[in-house]
N, C-alpha and C positions, 0 to 999 in steps of 0.2 A: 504493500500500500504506500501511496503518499499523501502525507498528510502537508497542511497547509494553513495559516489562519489570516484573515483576512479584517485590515483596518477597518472597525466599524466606529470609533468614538471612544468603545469601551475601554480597558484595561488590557483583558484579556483578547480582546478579536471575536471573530467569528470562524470557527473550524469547517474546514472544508476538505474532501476529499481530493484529491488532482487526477487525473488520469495520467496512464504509464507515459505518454506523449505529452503530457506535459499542456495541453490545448485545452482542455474542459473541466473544468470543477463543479461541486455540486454541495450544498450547507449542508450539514449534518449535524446543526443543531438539536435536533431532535432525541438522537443517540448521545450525543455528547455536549456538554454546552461549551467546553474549552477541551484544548490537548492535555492541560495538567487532569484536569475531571479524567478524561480518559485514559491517562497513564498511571493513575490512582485506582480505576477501575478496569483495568486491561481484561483480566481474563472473561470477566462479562462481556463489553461492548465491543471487543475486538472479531466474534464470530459475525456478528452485524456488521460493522467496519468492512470486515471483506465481504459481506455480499453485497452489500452496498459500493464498494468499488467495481466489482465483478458487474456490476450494471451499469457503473460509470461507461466505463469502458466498453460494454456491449453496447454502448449508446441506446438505452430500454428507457432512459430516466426525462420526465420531464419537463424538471428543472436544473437542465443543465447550463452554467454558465460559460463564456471565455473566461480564460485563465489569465491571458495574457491583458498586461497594463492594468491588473487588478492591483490595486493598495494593498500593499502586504507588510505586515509584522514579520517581524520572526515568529518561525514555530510555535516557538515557547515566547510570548512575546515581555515573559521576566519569569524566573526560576527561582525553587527555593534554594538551589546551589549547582552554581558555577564555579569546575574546578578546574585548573587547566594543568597539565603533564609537558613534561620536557622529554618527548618519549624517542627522538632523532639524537643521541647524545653526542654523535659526529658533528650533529648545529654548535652543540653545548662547546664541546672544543675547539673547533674553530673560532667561536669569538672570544674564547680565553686566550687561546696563543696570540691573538691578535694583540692583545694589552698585554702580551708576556705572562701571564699567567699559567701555572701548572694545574692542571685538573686534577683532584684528589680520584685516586682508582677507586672509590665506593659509588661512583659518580655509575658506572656501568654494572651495579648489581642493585641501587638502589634509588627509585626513581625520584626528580625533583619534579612536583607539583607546590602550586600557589593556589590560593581561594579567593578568585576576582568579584568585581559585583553583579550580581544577578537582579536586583529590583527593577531592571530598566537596561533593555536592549535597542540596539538599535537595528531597524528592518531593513532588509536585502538591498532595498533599493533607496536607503537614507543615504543625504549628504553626510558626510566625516566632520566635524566643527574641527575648523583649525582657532585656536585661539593664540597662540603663540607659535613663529613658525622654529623659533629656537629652542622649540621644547624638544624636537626632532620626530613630527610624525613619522608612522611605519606603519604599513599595515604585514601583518603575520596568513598566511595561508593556511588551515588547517582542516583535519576530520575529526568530529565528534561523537560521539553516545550517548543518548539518554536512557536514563535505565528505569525500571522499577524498583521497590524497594530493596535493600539489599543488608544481608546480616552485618551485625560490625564482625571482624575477623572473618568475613568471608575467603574462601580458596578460590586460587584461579577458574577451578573447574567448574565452582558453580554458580562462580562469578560473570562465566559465558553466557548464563542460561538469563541473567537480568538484563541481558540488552535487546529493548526492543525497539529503538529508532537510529538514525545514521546522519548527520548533516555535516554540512560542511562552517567553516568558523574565519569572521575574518577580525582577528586578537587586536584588534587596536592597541598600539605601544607606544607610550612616549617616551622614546629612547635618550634622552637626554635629562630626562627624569630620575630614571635608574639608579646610578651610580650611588647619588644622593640618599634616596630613600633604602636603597639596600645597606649602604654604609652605618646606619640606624640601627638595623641589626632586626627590625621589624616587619620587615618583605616589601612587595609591593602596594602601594593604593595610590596617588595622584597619577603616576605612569600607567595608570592600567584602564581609562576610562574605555563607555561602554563598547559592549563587543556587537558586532552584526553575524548573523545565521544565514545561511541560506533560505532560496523561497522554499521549500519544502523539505522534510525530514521522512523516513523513507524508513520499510522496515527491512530488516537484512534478506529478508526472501529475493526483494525487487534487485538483488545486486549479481545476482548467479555465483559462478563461480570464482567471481571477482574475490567475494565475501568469503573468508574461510573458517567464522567464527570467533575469529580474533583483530585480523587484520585487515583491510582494504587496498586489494591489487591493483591499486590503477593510479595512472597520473592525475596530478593534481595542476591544472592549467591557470598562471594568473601570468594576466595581463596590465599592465602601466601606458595608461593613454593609447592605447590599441594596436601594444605592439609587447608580442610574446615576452616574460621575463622570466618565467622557470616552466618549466615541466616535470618535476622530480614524483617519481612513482613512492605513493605512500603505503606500500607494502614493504619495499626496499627502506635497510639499513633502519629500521623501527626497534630498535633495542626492547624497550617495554611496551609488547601489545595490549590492547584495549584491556581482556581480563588482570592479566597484570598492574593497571593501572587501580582498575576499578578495586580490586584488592588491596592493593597500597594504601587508596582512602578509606576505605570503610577498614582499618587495620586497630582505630580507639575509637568508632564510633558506628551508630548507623547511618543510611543515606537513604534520603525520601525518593519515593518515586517522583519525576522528574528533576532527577541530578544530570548533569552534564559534566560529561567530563570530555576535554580535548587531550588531543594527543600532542600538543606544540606546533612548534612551525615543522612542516612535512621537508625533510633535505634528504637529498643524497648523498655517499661520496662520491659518487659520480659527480665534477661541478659541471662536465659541458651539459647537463640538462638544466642548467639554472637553479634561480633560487626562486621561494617562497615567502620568503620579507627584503627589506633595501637592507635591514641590518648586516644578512651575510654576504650580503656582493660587496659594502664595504670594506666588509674584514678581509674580505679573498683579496682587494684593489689594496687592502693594506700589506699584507703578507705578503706580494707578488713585486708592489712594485713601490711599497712604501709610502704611499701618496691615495688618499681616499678621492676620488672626483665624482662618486653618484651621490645626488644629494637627497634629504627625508625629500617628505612628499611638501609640497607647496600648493597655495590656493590655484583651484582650476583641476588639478591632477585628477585622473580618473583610475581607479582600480576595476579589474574584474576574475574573480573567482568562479571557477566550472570542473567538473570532473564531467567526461563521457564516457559512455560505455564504449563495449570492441565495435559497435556499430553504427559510432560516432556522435551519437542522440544525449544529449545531454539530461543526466539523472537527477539531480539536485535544484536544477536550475540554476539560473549563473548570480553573484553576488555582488552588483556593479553600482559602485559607489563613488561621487565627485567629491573634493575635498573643496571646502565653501568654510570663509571667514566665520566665525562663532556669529554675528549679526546674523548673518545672509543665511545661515546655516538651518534656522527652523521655519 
């Protein structure tokens, strides 16, 4: 299935089915009043969910809408937690040797997650507020999970079995934030404002054999002002998969249904397929030739975030967002 919620005024949205194409939707309010209702109550409304898709798509339904240029929130259009993984840790190293820094070896057995804000996300197709451009906008490329409930000290194993949605994340970073707030000793928050979702969240069936229960086989396509800037396959070089992760958090606590959790920014060691944020083409322009020349993102700049299937049909829908002065921005 794909699910979808749709700006109505509210808070929450209006939840909408999508068809696999991505071209029709249909309300399902009726089943569900939001996504969080329904990932709260998964195993009831989820046998309805699919027959109700299964008619989407048979085109049976008679109130079906276009999809497209509809007003879309995110998915989840705010969660009760947003957690995000550093699960590429070849990313993690390469912007440490960039500042000379040694990566401590526990770094590759034990994974770094931070807990960003979830009250308020921003939707697929939101301006970015630049407010300061020497804060060093970034935007980050990622795949996420949202789960259902999930024990505290869950095992990996059975930790596969709570994910029941797939999206894609674009981690807004103010990387010149950073340095500062982590020097603190208390993680990140002003560097971390909000994140955008792709338009639709997806369940692992809709991915084939992309999807292998843990990971996601397939490149991750982001573009800057409409012109390719990485392709790095987020199956590749993923140190800590989705369960893994999901285990790591729920290790002193539980996690409600609808949690998200990302996986980081998506990298390969591959570098000629590019990057997933400006942060690491920096560090590579650092390391290579000593001299950084790509700059954060500036007012006007456009991003866009996609994954497609082998069949080149895009799953997720794409995450394409302008970067607009904090004024201009709402």
């Amino acid at each position: 299935m794909k699910l979808a919620t749709l700006r109505d005024g509210t808070r929450d949205g209006s939840l909408h089915l999508v068809s696999k194409d991505l071209q029709t939707a249909v309300c399902i309010s009726s089943i569900a009043t939001n996504l969080q209702w329904a990932l709260e109550n998964w195993p009831a409304v989820e046998p309805q969910l699919q027959a109700q898709y299964t008619r989407l798509n048979n085109r049976v339904l008679d109130d079906i809408i276009r999809f497209s240029n509809c007003p879309l929130e995110s998915p989840l259009p705010r969660a009760y937690q947003w957690i995000d993984g550093s699960a590429y840790v070849n990313h993690v190293e390469l912007v440490r040797k960039a500042r000379g820094a040694e990566m401590p070896a526990s770094f590759w057995s034990d994974p770094l997650m931070y807990q960003g804000g979830s009250d308020s996300f921003l939707g697929p197709n939101d301006n970015i507020p630049l407010i300061d451009p020497a804060w060093g906008l970034d935007f980050e490329g990622e795949v996420a999970v949202i789960t259902s409930d999930v024990d505290m000290g869950v095992n990996t194993s059975a930790a596969s079995n709570t994910i029941l949605l797939i999206t894609l994340v674009n981690d807004v970073s103010l990387r010149n934030l950073i340095p500062s707030e982590l020097a603190k000793g208390f993680g990140f928050f002003h560097s971390k404002p909000s994140t955008a979702f792709s338009p639709v969240a997806v369940t692992p069936d809709e991915l084939g054999d992309a999807w292998d229960g843990a990971k996601l086989h397939l490149p991750l396509y982001t573009y800057l002002n409409d012109a390719l800037f990485g392709s790095p396959d987020a199956g590749t070089d993923m140190t800590f998969d989705f369960p893994r992760l999901i285990a790591h958090a729920a290790k002193t606590r539980t996690l409600t249904a609808g949690t998200i959790i990302g996986s980081g920014t998506v990298s390969n060691c591959d570098r000629t397929v590019g990057s997933s944020c400006l942060a690491e083409k920096r560090m590579l322009e650092k390391i290579t030739t000593g001299e950084i020349t790509t700059p954060f993102l500036q007012n006007g700049d456009r991003v866009k975030i996609e994954m497609r299937d082998q069949a080149g049909q895009s799953i997720f829908g794409a995450i394409e967002q302008m970067v607009v002065r904090q004024d201009e921005a709402l």
